[in-house]
N, C-alpha and C positions, 0 to 999 in steps of 0.2 A: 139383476135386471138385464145385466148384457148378456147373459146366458139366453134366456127367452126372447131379445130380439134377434140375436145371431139365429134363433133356430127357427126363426117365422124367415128371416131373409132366405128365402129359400136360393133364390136366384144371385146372393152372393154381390146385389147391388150395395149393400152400405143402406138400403133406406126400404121404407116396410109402406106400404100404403093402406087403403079403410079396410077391406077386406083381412088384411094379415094383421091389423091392432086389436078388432074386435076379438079375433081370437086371442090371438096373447093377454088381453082383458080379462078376458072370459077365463085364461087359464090360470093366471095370477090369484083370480077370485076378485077379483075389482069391480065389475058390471054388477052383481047383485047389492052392494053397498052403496052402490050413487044414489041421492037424495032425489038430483035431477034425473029427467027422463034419459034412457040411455040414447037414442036416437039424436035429443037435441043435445046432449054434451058431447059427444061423440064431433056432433058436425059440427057444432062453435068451438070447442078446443081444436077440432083438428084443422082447422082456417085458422085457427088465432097463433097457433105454435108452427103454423108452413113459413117459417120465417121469409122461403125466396119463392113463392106461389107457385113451387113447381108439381105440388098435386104428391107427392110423397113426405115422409117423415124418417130424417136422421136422426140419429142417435141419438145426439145433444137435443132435436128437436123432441125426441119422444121422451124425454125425460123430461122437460118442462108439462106434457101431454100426463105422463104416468105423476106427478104431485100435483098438479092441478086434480085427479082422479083421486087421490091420499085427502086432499083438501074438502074437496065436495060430500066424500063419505063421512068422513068426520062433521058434517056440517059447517065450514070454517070457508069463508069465502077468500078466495085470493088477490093482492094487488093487480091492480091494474097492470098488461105486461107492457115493460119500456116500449117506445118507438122504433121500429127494425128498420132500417134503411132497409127498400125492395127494390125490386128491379129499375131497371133506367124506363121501360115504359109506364110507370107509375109518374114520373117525373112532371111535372107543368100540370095535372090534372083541378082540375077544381072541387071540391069538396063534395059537392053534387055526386059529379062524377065517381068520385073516391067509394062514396056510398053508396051508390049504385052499382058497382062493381064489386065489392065488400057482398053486397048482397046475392048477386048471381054469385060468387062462391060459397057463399052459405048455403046457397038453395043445391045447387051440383053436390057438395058435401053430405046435404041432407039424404038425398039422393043415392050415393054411395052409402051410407050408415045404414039405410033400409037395405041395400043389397046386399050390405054383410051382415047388417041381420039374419037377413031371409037363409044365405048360406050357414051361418053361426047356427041354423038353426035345423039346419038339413044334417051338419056336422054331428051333432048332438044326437039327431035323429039317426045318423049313419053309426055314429060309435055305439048306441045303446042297440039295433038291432044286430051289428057284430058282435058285442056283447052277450047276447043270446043266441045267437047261435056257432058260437065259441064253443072248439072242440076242447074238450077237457086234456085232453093229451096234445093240446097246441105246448112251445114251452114257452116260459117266462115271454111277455114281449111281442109276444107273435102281434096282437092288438093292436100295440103301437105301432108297427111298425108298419101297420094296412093302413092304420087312419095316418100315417105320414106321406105313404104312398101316392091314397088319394088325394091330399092337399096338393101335394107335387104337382098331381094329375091336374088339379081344378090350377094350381098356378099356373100351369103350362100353356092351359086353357086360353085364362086370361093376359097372356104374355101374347099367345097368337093374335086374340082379339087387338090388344093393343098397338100390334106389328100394321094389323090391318087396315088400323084408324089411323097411325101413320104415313103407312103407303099412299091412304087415301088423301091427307092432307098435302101430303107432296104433291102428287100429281096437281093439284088444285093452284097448288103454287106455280107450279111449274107454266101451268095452262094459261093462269092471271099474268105470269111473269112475258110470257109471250103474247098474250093480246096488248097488255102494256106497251110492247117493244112494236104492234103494227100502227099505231097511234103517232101521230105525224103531228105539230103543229102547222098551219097554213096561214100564207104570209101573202099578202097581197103586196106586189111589187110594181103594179102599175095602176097609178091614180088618174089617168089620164080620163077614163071613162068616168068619174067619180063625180056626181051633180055634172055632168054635162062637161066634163075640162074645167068648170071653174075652181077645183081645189088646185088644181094644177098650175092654173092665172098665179093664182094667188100666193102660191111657193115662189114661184120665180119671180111676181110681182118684190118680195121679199128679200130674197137674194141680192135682185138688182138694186136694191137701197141698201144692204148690207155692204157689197161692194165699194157704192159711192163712199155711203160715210166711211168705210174706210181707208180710201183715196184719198180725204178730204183731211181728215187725222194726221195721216201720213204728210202732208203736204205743210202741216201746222209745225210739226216735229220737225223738218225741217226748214224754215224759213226761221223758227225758234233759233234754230242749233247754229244757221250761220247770221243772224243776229250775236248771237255770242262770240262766235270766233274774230266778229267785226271787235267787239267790242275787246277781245286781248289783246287783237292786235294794236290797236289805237293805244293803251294804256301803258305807260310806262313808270318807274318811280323816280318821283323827287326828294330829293333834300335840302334843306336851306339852311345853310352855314355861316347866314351873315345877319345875324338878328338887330343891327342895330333899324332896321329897314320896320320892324314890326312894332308896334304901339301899343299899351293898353287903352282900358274904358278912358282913363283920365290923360291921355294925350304924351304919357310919357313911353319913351323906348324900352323895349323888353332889356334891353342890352345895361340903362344907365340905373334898372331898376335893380339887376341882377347884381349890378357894382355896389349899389349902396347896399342892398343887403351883408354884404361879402363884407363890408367896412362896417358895419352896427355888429354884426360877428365876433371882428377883431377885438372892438371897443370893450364888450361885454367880454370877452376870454381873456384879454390886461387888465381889468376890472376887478375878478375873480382873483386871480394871479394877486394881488396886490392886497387884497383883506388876504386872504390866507396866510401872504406873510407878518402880516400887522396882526393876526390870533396867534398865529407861534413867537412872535415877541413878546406878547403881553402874558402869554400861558411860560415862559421863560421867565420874568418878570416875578410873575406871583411866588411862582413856585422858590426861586432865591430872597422872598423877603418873610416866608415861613419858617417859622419855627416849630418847634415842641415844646410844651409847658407844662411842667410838672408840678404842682400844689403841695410840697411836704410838710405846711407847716398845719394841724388843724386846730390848732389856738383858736385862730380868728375866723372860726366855722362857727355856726349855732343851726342850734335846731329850733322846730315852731313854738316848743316853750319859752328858749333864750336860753337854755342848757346849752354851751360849747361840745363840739361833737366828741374832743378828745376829756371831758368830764365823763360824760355819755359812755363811751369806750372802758373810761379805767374803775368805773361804777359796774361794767357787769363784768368786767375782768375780776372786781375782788367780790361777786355775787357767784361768781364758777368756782371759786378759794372754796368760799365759805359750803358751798355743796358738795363740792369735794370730800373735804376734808371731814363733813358730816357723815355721810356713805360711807368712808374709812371707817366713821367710830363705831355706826351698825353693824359693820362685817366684823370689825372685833369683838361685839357684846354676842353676835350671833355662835361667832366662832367657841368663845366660852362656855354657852349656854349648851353649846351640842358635845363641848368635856366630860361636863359635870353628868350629862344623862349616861354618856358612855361609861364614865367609872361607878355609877348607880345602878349599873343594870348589869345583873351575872347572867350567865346561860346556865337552863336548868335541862339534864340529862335523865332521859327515864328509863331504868336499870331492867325494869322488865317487873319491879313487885309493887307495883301503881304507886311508890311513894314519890315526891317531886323531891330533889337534892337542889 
């Protein structure tokens, strides 16, 4: 594949435009197997894969171009292609817009497709009648290398053209850029004639109330501000350090109130002081008239039948004898009993002639 776009890039740009795809189509064998019409796949693929609308197709771009082409001859339709971020002038557009503009490059595209038609179709007409009259003693190639000649040629062609539409569009620019540039805006700076002077009255009518009230402001801020100054200086701190002079609700001195509180304090903290001494005597007290007491005798214990607990006691003491001593007599009858089978029982040896000994 990149062999056949390098050799259409004549001009060595990196990108092949409609005229130089339909032949590399044509020469791959690709055009005669599209389902779709060659015309209309031609111009919707080659809009759908310009990923940056610059009217040409890169590499990367003409290979989405050439399997979309794999896809359609096969019959097999292709996904939808992702969303390509395009140019910055694409940007803010509205939908409408988008669509509309989508369609004049389809239709330009279309346009283009029929013109490499037309040529694709002169090409074909050009190689068949060099063809014929193809000298038998040309060697190998000679063919080729006319019908590359003249592609060259028809590139060259449309390289000039294209120079031309550019120069053209420059100038256009240039032209726009400078009638732009004699374009003045105009400012009317005197309103005096405007309704007879009366917008005029009426600015300055404006003015002069702007002024006042703000004379008037100003005037407030200040008689404000030395109102304040009056007032720190007047004010000084006091303190009063002689409270017997101050009284509460109920007619007594702040002074004799503060005193009795100060004395209900005391009373209540000797108070305190005086049970805590009188709990640590009494917890000294107890603790020196305790004892320990130990129960050794249990004769005069019973239990809820009236069984004494030390009956109770020497009743399973000789109930644990009597089990004991019984378990003993088992393990000796057992111990016997496992003699008697050991000296009754020989081991039989078998010599190899099936007899048992």
């Amino acid at each position: 594949m990149r062999g056949y776009f390098d050799k259409y890039d004549l001009d060595g740009s990196g990108t092949i435009d409609m005229e130089e795809i339909l032949a590399i189509m044509e020469e791959m064998g690709l055009l005669k197997n599209l389902k779709t019409d060659r015309i209309t796949f031609c111009s919707e693929m080659f809009v759908k894969y310009d990923a940056n609308d610059d009217g040409v197709l890169s590499f990367d771009e003409f290979k989405g171009f050439y399997n979309a082409a794999i896809d359609d001859a096969r019959g097999r339709k292709r996904a939808p292609k992702p969303e390509t971020k395009r140019s910055k002038t694409s940007s803010g557009m509205s939908d409408d817009t988008k669509n509309a503009r989508k369609a004049i490059q389809q239709e330009k595209a279309r346009k283009k497709a029929e013109e490499a038609e037309r040529i694709c179709k002169e090409n074909a007409e050009m190689k068949a009648r060099l063809n014929a009259e193809k000298n038998k003693n040309d060697p190998p190639g000679k063919m080729d290398e006319d019908i590359l000649k003249k592609r060259k040629e028809m590139a060259e062609e449309r390289k000039r053209k294209k120079d031309i539409e550019a120069s053209r569009l420059k100038a256009d620019n240039r032209a726009m850029t400078k009638k732009l540039g004699n374009v003045q805006a105009i400012t009317d700076n005197d309103i005096t004639d405007d309704d007879g002077g009366a917008v005029q009255a009426a600015r300055d009518a404006r003015a002069a109330k702007a002024l006042d009230n703000q004379a008037a402001h100003k005037a407030e801020l200040k008689a404000r501000q030395k109102a304040t100054d009056d007032m720190k200086a007047n004010a000084t701190s006091k303190t009063d350090h002689d409270l017997l002079d101050d009284v509460d609700a109920d007619g007594n001195s702040v002074a004799d109130a503060r005193a009795k509180k100060a004395a209900e304090g005391e009373d209540k903290k000797a108070q305190r002081a005086q049970e805590a001494s009188d709990n640590a005597a009494e917890l000294k007290r107890m603790k020196k008239d305790t004892v320990a007491r130990t129960d050794n005798d249990l004769l005069d214990d019973v239990m809820a039948d009236g069984t004494s607990v030390a009956d109770a006691r020497a009743a399973k003491a000789a109930e644990g004898e009597d089990k004991k001593a019984q378990r003993a007599q088992e393990g000796a009858d057992n111990e016997a009993a496992l003699a008697d089978m050991k000296l009754n029982t020989q081991a039989r040896t078998d010599d190899g002639d099936g007899l048992s000994k």
